[in-house]
N, C-alpha and C positions, 0 to 999 in steps of 0.2 A: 746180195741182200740190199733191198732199198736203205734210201739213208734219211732218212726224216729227221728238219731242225726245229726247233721250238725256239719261232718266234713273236717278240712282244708286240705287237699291233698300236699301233698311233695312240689308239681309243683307249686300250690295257694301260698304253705310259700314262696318256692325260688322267688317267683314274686313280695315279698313286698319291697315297693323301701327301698333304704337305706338313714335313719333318719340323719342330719347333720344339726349339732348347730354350728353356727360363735357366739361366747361368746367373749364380749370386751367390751368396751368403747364407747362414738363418735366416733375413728377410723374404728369401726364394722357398727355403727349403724345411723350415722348423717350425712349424709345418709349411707354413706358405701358404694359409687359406685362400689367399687374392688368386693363387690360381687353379683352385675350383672354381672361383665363382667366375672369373676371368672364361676358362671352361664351358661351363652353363651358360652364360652367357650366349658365346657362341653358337650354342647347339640351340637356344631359342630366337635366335637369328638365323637359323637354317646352315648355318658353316659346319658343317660334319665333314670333311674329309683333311682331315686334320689329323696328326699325332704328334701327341707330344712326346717328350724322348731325353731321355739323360741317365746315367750309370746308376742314381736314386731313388727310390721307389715313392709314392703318392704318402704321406699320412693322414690320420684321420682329421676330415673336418667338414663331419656331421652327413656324408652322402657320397657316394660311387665316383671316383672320374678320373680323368685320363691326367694321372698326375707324375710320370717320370721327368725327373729335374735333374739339374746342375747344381740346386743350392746346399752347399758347403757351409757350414757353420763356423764361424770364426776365420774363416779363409779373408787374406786379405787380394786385392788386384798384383797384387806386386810378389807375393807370396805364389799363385799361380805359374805368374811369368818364369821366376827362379826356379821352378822348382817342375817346367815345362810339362805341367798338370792336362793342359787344355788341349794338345793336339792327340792327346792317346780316348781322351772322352768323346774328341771329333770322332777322331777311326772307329771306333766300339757303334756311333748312334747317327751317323750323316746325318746333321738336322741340314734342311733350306734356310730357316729363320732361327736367328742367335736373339731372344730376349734378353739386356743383361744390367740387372741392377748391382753394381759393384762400388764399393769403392767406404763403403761407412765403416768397415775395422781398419782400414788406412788411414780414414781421418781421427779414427778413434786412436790411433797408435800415433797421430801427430807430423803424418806425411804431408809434403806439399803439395796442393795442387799440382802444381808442373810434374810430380813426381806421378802421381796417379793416373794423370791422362799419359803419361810417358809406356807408364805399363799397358792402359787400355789401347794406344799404340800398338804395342805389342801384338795385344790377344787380337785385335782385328785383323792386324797380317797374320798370324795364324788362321784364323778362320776364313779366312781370303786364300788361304795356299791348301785348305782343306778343300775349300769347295768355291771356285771363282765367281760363283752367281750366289754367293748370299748376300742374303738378306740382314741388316744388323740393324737392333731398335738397340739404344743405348740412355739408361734412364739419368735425368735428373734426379740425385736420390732425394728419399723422405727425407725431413726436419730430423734433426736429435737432437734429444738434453735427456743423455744419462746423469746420473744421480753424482759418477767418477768424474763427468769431463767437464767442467764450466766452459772452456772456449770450443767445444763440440758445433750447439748450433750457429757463428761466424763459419765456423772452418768449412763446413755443408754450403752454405752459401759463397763464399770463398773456391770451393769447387764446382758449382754447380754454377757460376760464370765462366769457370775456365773450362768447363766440358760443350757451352755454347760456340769459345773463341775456339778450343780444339777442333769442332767434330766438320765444321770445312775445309783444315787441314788433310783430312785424310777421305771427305766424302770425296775418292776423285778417280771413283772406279764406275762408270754406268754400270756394267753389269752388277756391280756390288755395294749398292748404295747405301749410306748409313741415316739411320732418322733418329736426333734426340728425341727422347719424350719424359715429357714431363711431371714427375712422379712429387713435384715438392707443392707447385702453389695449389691451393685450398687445403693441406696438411696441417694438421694442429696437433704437432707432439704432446699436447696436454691433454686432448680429448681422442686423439684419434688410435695413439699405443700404448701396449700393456706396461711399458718403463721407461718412456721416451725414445725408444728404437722401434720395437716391434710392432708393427701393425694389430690393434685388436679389430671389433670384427666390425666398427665404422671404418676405421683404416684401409680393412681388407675390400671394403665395398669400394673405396674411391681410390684405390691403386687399380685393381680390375678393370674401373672404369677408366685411370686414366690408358693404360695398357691397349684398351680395346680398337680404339681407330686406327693408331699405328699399326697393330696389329691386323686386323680386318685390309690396310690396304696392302701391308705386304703381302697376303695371302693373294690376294685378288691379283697382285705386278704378277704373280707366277707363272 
């Protein structure tokens, strides 16, 4: 009997869309409006071969779209690490591209800097031993001033220096480059979130937007 293989062709690989995990918090995921509209975006830009991808499903906000995530409610960076969350969500969804706004219930619980890019440390070598050619955008987070925290928004600013002085510590893989992006300046925790965290839906416009060039060029390196 003949023996016939089934193989994938150049043209079939180049045509697999490119995998892209948003990894965070509530910010990412409760709902995570920024990325629908992040999303939409896209696809009025012509970027359709895309999926997004994560163990959580889309929730509602207001229209249809490619919303599986990473974002974890209450999860802190450091709580991931421990509790070695993030290579069992790699194996389940291979993203290309790791979105990841992390790190606002560790300042909220009053971690250090040093400590939280310690863990983002971490999950990059994990995502680096998952898949050697990814892609990592790594946010400057939003502003806070929850109602609980007075030294909340220093501590944000405070970290979101030491994720500038971090992230050429470890951008030192070509194939797996890492791009801060910058999710805090033109943010106004007064006008922009529903409690001084959460994005409402000015918020959700100008995180999307800031999200979208890094984003658009990792697609495009691939």
């Amino acid at each position: 009997m003949a023996a016939f293989w089934l193989l994938t062709s150049p043209a079939a690989a180049a045509s697999a869309p490119v995998r892209i995990m948003p990894l965070g918090d509530s910010i990412t995921g409760s709902p995570g409006c920024w990325r629908a509209l992040l999303w939409r975006k896209l696809q009025e830009h012509n970027i359709t071969n895309t999926k997004f991808v994560g163990t959580l499903p889309a929730q509602g906000c207001g229209f249809t779209y490619d919303g599986a995530n990473e974002g974890h409610g209450g999860f802190l960076a450091s709580g991931i690490v421990s509790k070695k969350q993030l290579p069992g969500w790699l194996d389940q969804t291979h993203p290309d591209i790791v979105m990841m706004h992390l790190g606002t219930n560790d300042v909220w619980n009053n971690a250090s800097p040093e400590g939280i890019t310690g863990s983002f440390s971490a999950l990059v070598d994990q995502m680096r031993a998952s898949n050697p050619h990814m892609k990592i955008l790594v946010a400057q987070i939003l502003p806070m001033k929850p109602s609980n925290c007075a030294d909340c928004p220093q501590r944000v600013i405070a970290l979101n220096k030491a994720i500038a002085a971090w992230a050429p510590t470890v951008n030192t893989t070509a194939g797996s480059p890492l791009t801060v992006v910058d999710c805090w300046t033109g943010f106004d925790d007064a006008t922009d979130t529903l409690d001084g965290v959460h994005p409402n839906s000015a918020g959700n416009e100008k995180m999307a937007n800031s999200w979208y060039g890094p984003l658009v060029q990792a697609i495009e390196s691939m």
